[in-house]
C-alpha positions as CSV (number, residue, x, y, z in Angstrom):
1,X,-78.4,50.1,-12.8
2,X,-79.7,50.6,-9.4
3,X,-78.3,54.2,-7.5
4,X,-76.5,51.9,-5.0
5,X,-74.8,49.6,-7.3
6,X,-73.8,52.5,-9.3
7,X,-72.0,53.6,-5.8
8,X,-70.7,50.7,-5.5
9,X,-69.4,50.1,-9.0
10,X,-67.7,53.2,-8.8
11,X,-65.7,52.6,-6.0
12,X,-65.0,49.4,-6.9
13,X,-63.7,51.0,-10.0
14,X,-61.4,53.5,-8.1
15,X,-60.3,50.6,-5.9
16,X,-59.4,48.6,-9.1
17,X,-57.4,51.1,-10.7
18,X,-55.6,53.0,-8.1
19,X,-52.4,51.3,-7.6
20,X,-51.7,51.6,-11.1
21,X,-50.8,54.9,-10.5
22,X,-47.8,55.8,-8.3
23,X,-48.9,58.8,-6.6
24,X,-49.6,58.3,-2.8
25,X,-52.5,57.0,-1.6
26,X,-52.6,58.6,1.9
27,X,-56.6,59.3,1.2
28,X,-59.2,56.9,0.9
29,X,-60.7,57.0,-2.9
30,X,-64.4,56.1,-2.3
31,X,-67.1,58.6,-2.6
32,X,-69.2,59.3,0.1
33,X,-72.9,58.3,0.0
34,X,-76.2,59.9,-0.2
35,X,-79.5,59.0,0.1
36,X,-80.0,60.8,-2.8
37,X,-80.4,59.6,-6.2
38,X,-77.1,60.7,-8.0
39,X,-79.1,61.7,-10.8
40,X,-81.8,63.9,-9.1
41,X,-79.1,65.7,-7.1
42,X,-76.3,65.9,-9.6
43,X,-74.6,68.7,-8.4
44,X,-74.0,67.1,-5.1
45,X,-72.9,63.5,-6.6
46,X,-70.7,66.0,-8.5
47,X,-69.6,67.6,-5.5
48,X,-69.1,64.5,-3.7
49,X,-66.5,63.6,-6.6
50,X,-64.5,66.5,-6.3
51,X,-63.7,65.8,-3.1
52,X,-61.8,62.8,-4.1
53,X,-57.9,63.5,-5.0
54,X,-56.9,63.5,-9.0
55,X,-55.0,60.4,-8.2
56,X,-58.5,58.6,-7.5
57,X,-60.0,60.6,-10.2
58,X,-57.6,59.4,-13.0
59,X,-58.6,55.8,-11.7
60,X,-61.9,55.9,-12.2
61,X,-62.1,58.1,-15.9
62,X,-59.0,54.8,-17.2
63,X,-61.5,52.2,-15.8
64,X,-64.4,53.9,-17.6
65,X,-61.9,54.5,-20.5
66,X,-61.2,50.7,-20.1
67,X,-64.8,49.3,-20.0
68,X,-66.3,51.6,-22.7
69,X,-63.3,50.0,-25.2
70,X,-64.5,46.9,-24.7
71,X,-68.4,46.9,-24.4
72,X,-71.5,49.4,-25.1
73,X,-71.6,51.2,-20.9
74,X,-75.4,51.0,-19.1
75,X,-76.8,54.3,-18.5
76,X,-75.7,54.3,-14.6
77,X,-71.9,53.1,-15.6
78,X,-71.8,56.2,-18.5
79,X,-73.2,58.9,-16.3
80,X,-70.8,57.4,-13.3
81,X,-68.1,58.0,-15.5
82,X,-69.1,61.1,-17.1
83,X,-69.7,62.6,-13.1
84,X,-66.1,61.4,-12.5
85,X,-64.6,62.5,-15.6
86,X,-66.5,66.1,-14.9
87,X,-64.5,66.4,-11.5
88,X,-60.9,64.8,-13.3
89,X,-61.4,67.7,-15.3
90,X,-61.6,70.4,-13.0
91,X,-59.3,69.3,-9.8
92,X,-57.1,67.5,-11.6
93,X,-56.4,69.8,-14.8
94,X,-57.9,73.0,-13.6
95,X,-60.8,72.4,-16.7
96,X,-57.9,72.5,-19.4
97,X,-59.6,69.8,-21.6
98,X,-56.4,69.8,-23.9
99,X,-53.9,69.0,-20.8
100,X,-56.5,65.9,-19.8
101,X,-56.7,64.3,-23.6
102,X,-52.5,64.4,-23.4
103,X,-52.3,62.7,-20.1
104,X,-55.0,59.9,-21.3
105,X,-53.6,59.4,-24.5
106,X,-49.9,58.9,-22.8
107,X,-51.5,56.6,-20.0
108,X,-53.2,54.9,-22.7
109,X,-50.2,54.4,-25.0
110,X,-48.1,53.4,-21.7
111,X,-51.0,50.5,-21.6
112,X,-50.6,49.9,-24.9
113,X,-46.9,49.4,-24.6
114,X,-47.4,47.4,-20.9
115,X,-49.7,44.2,-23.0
């Protein structure tokens, strides 16, 4: 996958998911662009993530959660999601990698329960 459709995809992803969360949305969710590819210049993709809010954050790593279930990712899709899950991590649970698997596994049971 192409840089740009990665972008893209990502926003797309964060546009997708947000409202299933009820936190307010008073910031916009998509990630600024660069001209740079996100994988040459990781640390400012990554940057560029973490300047979303968790709210967008969580969006993105339970659409990634979502579409990894239910097919094999492409390499742009997995390191999308593994950039996003890499900022969820450390602005929305201060890098406490036990306090993020609870809150996925009761969002995911929640979806469970929602179907």
């Amino acid at each position: 996958m192409k840089p740009g459709k990665i972008r893209c995809a990502a926003v797309l992803w964060v546009a997708a998911a947000a409202p299933v969360f009820a936190e307010p949305q008073t910031q916009d969710c998509q990630v600024q662009p660069s001209q740079a590819d996100p994988f040459v210049d990781r640390v400012a993709t990554l940057s560029r993530y973490e300047q979303l809010p968790p709210y967008c954050l969580k969006a993105v790593f339970m659409q990634c959660a979502e579409q990894a279930n239910q097919q094999m990712l492409d390499f742009g899709s997995a390191a999308t999601c593994s950039i996003a899950y890499e900022a969820l991590l450390k602005r929305g649970f201060s890098g406490d990698f036990q306090a993020l698997i609870a809150w996925w596994r009761t969002q995911r049971n929640e979806s469970a329960s929602a179907n």
